[in-house]
TORPARO-151854 format. One record per residue (C-alpha): x, y, z; residue number from 1. Coordinates in nm, 4 decimals. Layout:
X / Y / Z / NUM
...
This chain:
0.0000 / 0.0000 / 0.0000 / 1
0.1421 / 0.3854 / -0.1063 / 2
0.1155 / 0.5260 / 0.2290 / 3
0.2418 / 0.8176 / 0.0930 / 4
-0.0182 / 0.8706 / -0.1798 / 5
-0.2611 / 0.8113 / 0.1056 / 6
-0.1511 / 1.0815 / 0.2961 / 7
-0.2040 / 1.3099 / 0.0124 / 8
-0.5248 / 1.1649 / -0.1316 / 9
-0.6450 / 1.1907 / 0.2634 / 10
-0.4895 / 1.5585 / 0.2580 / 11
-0.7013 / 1.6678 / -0.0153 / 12
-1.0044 / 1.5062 / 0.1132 / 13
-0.9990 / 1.6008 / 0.4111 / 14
-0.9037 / 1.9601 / 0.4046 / 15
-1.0938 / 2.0792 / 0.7193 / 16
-1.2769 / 2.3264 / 0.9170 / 17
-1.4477 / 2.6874 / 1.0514 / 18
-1.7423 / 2.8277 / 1.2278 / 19
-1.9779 / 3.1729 / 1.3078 / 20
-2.2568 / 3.2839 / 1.4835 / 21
-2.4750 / 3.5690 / 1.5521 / 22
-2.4028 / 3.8173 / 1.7802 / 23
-2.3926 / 3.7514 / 2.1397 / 24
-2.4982 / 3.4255 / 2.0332 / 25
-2.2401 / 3.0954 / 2.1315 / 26
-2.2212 / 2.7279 / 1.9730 / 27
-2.0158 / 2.4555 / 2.0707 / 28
-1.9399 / 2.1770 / 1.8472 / 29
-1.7381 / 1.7721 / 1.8323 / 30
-1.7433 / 1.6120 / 1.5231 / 31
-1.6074 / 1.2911 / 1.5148 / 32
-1.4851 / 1.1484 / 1.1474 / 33
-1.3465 / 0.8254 / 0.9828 / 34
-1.1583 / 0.8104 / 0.7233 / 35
-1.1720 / 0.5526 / 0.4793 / 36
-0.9360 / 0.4353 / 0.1669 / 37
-1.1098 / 0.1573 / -0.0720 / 38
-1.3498 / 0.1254 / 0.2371 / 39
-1.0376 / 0.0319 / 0.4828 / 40
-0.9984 / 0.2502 / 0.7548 / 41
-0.7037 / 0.4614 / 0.7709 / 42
-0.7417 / 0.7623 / 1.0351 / 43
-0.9893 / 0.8694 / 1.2724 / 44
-1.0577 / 1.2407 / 1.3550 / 45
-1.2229 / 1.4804 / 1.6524 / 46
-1.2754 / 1.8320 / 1.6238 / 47
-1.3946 / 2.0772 / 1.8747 / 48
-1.4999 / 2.3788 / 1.7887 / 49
-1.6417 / 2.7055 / 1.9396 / 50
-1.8199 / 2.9816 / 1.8234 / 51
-1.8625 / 3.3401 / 1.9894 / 52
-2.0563 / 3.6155 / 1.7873 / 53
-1.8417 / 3.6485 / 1.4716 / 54
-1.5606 / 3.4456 / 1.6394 / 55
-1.4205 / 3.1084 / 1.6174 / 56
-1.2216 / 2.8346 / 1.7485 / 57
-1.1061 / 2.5007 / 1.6251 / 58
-0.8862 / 2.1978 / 1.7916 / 59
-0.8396 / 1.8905 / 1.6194 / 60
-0.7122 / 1.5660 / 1.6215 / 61
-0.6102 / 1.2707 / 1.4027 / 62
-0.4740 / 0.9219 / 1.4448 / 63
-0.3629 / 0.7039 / 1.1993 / 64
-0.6388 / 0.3957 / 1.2458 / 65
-0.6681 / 0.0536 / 1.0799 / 66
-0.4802 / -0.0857 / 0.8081 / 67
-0.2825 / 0.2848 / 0.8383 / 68
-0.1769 / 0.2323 / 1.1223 / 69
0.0059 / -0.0903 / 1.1211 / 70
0.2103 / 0.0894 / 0.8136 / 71
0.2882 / 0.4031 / 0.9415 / 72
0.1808 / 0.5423 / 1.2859 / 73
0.0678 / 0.9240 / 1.2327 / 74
-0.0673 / 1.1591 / 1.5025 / 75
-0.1887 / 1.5160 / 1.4308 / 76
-0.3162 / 1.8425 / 1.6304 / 77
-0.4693 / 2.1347 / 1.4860 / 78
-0.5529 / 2.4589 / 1.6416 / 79
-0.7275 / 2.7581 / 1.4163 / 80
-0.8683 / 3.0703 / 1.5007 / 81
-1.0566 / 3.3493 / 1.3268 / 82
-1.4051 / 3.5442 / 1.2479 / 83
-1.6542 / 3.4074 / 1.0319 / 84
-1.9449 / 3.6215 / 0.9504 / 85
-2.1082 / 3.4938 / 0.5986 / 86
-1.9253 / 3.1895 / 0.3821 / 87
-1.6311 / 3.0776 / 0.3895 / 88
-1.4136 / 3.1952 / 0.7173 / 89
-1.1394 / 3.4445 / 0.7266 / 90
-0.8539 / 3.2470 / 0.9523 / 91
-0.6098 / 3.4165 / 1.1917 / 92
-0.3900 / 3.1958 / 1.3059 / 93
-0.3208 / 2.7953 / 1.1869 / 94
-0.1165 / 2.5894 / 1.4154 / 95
-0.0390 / 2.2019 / 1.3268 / 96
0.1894 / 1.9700 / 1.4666 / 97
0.2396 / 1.5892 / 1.3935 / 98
0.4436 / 1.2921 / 1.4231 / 99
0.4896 / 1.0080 / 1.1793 / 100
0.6049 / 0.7021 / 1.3012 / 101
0.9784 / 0.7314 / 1.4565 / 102
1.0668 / 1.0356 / 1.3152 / 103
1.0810 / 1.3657 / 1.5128 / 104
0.7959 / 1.5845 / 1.5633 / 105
0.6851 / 1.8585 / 1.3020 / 106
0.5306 / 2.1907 / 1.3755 / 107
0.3895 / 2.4455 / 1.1349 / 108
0.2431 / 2.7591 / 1.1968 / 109
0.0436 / 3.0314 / 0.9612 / 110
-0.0388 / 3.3811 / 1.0386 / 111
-0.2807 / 3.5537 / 0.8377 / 112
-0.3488 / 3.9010 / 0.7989 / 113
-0.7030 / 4.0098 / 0.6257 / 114
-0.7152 / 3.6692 / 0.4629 / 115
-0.3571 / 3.7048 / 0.3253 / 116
-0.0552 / 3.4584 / 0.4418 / 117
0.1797 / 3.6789 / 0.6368 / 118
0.3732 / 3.4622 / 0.7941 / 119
0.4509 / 3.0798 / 0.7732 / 120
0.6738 / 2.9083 / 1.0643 / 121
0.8277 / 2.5397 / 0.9934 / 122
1.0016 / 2.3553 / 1.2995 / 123
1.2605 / 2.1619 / 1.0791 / 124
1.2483 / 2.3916 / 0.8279 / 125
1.1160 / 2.2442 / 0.5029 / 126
1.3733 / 2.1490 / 0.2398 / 127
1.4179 / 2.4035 / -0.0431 / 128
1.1894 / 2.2725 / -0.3241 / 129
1.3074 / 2.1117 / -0.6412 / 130
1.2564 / 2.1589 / -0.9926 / 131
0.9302 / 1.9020 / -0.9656 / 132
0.7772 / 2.2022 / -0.7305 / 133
0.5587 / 2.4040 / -0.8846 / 134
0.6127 / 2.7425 / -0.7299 / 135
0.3986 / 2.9668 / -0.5356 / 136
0.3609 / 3.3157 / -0.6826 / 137
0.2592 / 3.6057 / -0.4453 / 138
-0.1331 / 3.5765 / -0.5389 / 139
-0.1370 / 3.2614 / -0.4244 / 140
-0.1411 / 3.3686 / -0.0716 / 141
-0.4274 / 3.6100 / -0.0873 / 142
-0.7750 / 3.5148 / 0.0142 / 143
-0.6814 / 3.1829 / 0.1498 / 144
-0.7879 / 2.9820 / 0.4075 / 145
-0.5947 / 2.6882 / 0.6021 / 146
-0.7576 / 2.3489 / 0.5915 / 147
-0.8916 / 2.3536 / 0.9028 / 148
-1.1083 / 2.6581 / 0.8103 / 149
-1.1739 / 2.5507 / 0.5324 / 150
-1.4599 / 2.2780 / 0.4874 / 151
-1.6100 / 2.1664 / 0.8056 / 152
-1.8734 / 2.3989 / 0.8624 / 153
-2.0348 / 2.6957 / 0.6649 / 154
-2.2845 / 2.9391 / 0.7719 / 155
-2.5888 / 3.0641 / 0.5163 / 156
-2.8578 / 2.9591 / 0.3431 / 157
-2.9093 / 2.6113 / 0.2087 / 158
-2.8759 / 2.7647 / -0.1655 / 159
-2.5450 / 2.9821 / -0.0387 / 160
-2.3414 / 2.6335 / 0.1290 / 161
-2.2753 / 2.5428 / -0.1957 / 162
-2.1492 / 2.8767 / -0.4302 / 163
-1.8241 / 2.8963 / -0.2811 / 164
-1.4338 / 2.8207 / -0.3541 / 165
-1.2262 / 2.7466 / -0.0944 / 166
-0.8901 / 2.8664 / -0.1285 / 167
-0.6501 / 2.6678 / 0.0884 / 168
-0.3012 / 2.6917 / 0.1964 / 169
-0.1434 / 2.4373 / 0.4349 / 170
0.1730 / 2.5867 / 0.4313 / 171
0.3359 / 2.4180 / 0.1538 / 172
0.0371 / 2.3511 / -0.0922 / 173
-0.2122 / 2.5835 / -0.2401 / 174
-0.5284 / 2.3890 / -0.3859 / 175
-0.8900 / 2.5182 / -0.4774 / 176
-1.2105 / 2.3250 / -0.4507 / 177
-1.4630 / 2.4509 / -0.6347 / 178
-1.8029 / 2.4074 / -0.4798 / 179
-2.1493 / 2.3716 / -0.7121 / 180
-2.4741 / 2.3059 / -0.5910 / 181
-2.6282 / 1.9109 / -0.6505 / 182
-2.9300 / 1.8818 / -0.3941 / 183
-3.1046 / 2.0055 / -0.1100 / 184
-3.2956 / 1.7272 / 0.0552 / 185
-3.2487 / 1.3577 / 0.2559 / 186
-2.9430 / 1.1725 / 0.2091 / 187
-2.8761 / 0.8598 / 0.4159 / 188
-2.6656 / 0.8789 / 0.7181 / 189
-2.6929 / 1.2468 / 0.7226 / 190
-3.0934 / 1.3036 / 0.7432 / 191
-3.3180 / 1.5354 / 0.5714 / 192
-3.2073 / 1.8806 / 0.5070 / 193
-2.8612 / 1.8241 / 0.3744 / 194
-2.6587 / 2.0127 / 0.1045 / 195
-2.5007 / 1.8370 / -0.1661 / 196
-2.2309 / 1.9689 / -0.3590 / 197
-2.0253 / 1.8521 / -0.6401 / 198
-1.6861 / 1.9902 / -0.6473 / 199
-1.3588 / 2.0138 / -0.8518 / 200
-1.0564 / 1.9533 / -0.7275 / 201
-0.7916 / 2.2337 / -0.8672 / 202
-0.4006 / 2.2391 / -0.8051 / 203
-0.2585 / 2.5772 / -0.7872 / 204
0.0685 / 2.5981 / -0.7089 / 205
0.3331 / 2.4549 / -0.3753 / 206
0.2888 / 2.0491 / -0.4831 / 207
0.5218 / 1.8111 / -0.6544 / 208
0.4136 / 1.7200 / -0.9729 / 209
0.2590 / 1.3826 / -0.9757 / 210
0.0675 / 1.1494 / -1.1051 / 211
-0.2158 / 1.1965 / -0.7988 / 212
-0.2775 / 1.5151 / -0.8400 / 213
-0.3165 / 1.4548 / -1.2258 / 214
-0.5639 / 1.2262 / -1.1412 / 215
-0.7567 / 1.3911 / -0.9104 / 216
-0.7634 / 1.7515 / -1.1352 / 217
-0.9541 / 1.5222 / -1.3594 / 218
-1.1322 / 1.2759 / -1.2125 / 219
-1.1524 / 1.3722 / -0.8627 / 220
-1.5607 / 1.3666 / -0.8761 / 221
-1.5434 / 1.5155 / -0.5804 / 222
-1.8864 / 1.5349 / -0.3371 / 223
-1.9078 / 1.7427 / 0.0000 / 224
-2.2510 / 1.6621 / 0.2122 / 225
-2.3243 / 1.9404 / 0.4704 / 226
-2.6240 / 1.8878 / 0.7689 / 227
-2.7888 / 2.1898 / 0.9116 / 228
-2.7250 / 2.2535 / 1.3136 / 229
-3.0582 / 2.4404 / 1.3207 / 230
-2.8897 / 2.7095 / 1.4861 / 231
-2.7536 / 3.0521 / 1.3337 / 232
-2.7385 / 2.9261 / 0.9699 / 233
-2.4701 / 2.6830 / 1.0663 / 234
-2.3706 / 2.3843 / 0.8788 / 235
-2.1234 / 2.0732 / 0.9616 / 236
-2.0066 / 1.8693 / 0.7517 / 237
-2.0860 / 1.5015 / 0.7196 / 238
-1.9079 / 1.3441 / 0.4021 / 239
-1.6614 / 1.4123 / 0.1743 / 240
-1.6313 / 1.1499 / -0.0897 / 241
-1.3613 / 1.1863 / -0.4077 / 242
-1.1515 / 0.9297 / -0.6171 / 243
-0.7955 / 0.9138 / -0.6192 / 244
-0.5398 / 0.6969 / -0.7922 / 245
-0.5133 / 0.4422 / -0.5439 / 246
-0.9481 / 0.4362 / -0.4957 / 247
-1.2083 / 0.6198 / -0.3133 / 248
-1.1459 / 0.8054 / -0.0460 / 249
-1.4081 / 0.9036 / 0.2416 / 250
-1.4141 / 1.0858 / 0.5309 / 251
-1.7667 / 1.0927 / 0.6990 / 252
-1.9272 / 1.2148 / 1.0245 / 253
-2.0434 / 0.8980 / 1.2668 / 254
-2.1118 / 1.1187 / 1.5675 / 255
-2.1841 / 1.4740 / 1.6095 / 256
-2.2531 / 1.6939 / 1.9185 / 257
-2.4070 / 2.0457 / 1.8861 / 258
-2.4340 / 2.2548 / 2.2030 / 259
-2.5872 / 2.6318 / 2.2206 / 260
């Protein structure tokens, strides 16, 4: 098994998460996800979130699980903060640190300034990039969001969840996934009132050029599913689905907690 095109197929699945509220109005959230490759679990994730007014806060988790696990041992935390008041969210700060198995501990840190990268920390510093790289230009960096902001929840209206791009930066890679709207309406596992969207998977600039993301810039078919919290417009989100080169790859809600 290609743990590391799981890692990246996972990366650009999962891509996750932000929040908002009214004002004077709080929500608390836990979301916990599975991840699956070909229908084999790989990693299992819990985030926590909180919402304040226009604020928000997000700490996650994620363990290598399953098959994964007895390949390569992984173990990620996530920490981002921000304001949120329509859409997409406009992240702060993004703070992510993980292990994979034996090797030393990696930390990365983004600070944003009115939704533009202003700073990016990396505890070993990365490499300098090859010739395979494709390079980030300055425009890249602008209107961005980190992956934690990113997908997991969306605030509007049912019609709204769906007519976005998110712009993400992880502090390496630069990707857009272009959100369209499919359905409004019952989908199993996630109950009536979801939001289905179709989206397209788009490479920008910051990855190696591969064979994955080939793939997935054309034949990603990728699908977000979105339930409503009843509360303040809010959205979570319950599925991504998308194909990859090494088979379909899933992450999906199997227990969520909405407090507030």
């Amino acid at each position: 098994m290609n743990i590391g095109a799981i890692r990246t197929a996972a990366l650009a699945a999962i891509m996750t998460m932000p929040a908002a509220g009214a004002a004077a109005q709080q929500l608390g959230f836990e979301i916990e996800y599975v991840v699956t490759v070909r229908s084999f679990t790989v990693a299992k994730a819990t985030f926590d979130g909180r919402i304040s007014g226009d604020r928000f806060e997000v700490d996650g988790t994620l363990r290598s699980a399953g098959v994964a696990r007895i390949f390569d041992r992984t173990e990620a935390k996530s920490r981002s903060v921000g304001t949120l008041a329509t859409g997409t969210p406009q992240p702060e700060s993004f703070l992510l640190s993980y292990v994979q198995g034996s090797s030393p501990g990696t930390q990365l840190e983004i600070a944003f300034q009115d939704g533009t990268v202003a700073n990016v920390t990396h505890e070993p510093a990365f490499d300098p990039t090859g010739d395979d790289v494709v390079p980030l230009q300055k425009s890249d960096l602008q209107a961005v969001t980190d992956p934690i902001s990113a997908t997991i929840v969306a605030r509007g209206a049912p019609d709204d969840i769906c007519r976005r791009t998110l712009r993400i930066y992880e502090g390496g890679t630069r990707v857009d996934v272009q959100l369209s709207p499919s359905s409004v309406g019952w989908v199993y596992g996630a109950g009536n009132g979801a939001v289905t969207c179709s989206a397209q998977f788009i490479p920008v600039a910051g990855y190696i050029k591969s064979e994955t993301y080939d793939y997935m810039r054309q034949h990603a078919n990728m699908e977000f599913v979105y339930v409503p919290t009843h509360r303040q417009n809010i959205y979570t989100l319950h599925t991504i689905t998308t194909q990859t080169d090494i088979g379909q790859v899933k992450l999906r809600a199997w227990r969520t907690r909405i407090d507030g």
